[in-house]
C-alpha positions as CSV (number, residue, x, y, z in Angstrom):
1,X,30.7,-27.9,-7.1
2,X,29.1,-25.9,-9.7
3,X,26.4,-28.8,-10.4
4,X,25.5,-29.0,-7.1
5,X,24.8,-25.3,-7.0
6,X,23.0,-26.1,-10.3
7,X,21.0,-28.6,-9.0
8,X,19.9,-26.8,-5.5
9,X,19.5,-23.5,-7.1
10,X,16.5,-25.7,-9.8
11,X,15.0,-27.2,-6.9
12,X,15.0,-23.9,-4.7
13,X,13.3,-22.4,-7.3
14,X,11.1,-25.5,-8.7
15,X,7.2,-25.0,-8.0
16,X,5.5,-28.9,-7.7
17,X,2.0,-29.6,-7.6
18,X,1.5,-32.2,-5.3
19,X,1.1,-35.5,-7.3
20,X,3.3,-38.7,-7.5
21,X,4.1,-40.2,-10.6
22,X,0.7,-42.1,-11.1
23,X,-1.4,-38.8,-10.5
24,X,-2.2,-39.2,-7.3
25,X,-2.4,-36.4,-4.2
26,X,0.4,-36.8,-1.9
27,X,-0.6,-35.1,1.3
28,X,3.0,-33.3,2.3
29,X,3.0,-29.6,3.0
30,X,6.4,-29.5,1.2
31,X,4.1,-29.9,-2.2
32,X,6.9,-32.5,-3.4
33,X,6.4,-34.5,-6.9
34,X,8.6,-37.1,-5.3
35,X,9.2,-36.3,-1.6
36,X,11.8,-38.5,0.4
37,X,10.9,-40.7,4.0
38,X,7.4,-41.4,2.2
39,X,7.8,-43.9,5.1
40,X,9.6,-42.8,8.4
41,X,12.9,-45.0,8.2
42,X,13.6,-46.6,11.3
43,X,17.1,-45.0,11.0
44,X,17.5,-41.8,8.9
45,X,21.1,-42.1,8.0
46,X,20.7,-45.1,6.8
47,X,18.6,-43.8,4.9
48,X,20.9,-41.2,3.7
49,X,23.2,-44.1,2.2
50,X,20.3,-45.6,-0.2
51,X,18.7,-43.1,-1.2
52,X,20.2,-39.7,-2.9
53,X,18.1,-36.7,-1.3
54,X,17.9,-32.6,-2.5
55,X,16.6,-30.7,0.5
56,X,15.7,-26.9,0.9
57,X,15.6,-25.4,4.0
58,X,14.2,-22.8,6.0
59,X,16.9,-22.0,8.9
60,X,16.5,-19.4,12.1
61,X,18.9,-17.0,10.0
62,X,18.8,-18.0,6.2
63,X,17.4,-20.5,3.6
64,X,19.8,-23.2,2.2
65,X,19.8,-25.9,0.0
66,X,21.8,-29.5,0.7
67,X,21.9,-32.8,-1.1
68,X,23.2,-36.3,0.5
69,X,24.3,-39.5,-1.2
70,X,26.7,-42.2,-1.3
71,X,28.1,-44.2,-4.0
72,X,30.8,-46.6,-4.5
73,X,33.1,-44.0,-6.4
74,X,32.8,-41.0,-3.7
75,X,31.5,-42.5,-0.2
76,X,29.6,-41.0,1.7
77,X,29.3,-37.5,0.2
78,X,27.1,-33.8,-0.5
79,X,26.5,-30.3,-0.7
80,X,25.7,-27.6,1.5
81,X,24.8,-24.4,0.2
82,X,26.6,-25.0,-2.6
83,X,29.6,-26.2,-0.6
84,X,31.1,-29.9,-1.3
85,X,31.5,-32.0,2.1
86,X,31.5,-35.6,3.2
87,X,29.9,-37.4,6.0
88,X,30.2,-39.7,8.3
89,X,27.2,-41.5,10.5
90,X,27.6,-40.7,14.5
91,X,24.0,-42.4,15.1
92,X,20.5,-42.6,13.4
93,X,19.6,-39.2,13.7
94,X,23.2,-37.3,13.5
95,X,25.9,-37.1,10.9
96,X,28.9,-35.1,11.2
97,X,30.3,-33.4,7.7
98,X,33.4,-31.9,6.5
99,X,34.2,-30.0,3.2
100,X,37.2,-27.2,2.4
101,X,34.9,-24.4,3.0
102,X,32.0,-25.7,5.5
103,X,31.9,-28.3,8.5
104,X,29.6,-29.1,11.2
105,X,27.2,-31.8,12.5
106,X,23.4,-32.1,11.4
107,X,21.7,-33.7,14.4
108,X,18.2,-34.4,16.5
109,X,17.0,-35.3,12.5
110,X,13.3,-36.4,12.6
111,X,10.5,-36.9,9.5
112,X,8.3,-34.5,10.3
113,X,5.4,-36.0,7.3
114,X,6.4,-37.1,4.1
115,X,9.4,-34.7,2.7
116,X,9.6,-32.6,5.8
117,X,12.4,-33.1,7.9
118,X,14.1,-30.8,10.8
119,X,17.0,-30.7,12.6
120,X,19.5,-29.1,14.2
121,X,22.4,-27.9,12.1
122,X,25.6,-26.6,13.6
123,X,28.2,-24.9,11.5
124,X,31.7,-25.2,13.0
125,X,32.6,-21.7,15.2
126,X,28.3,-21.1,14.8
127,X,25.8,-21.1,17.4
128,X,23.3,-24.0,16.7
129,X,20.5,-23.2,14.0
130,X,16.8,-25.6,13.7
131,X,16.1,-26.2,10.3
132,X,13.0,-27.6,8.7
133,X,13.7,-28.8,5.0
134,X,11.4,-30.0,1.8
135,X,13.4,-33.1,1.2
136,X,12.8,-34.9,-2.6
137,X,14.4,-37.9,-3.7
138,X,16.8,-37.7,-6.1
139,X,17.6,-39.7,-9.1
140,X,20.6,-37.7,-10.0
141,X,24.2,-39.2,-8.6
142,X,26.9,-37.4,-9.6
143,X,30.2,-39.3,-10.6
144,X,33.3,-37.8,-11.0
């Protein structure tokens, strides 16, 4: 758990100019070196399970940080400020997660422009909360 808080407290606090790896201007308003959905999947969980993606987000109450991946190892699995869940697909724009300390669904997810994703996130016992997030990839997989 600690290098997940690690790694989302870097990237909450990480300032990008807004180039890709060959110098060129990505137009995102997220100012992502690498953003994620560069192109819109056609389903977004699916997604999810091929490519490992650090988001910060902007939330009605609070800002947050999550990451999402899957590997062979672990499944489908993540972080949500700061707290370790996994997560299962309920369709191509919803998952539903569960950890020890945090649970809910993420759903309604759509690609805004490259990098920028909302949705709505629901904490178990917690009114619903829209969220827009600065999504990067991530080339970063933790195994343990």
């Amino acid at each position: 758990m600690k290098y997940f808080i690690l790694l989302v407290s870097v990237f909450l606090f990480s300032c990008d100019s807004g180039n890709d790896n060959n110098g060129n201007n990505i137009d995102n308003s997220c100012g992502l070196i690498d953003p994620a959905f560069v192109e819109v999947p056609e389903c977004l969980t699916d997604y999810f399970l091929e490519n490992p993606t650090l988001c910060r987000c902007q939330g009605e109450e609070f800002v947050y940080g999550f990451f999402m991946a899957n590997s062979p190892q672990r499944g489908n699995f993540g972080s949500i400020i700061g707290d370790e869940f996994v997560w299962e697909q309920l369709s191509c724009d919803s998952i539903s997660f569960m950890g020890d300390d945090v649970s809910g669904v993420l759903e309604g997810m759509t690609v805004l422009e490259p990098g920028l994703l909302e949705f709505i996130r629901i904490f178990d016992g917690e009114e619903p909360d829209i969220s827009e997030c600065c999504c990067e990839r991530s080339s970063i997989v933790p195994v343990t």
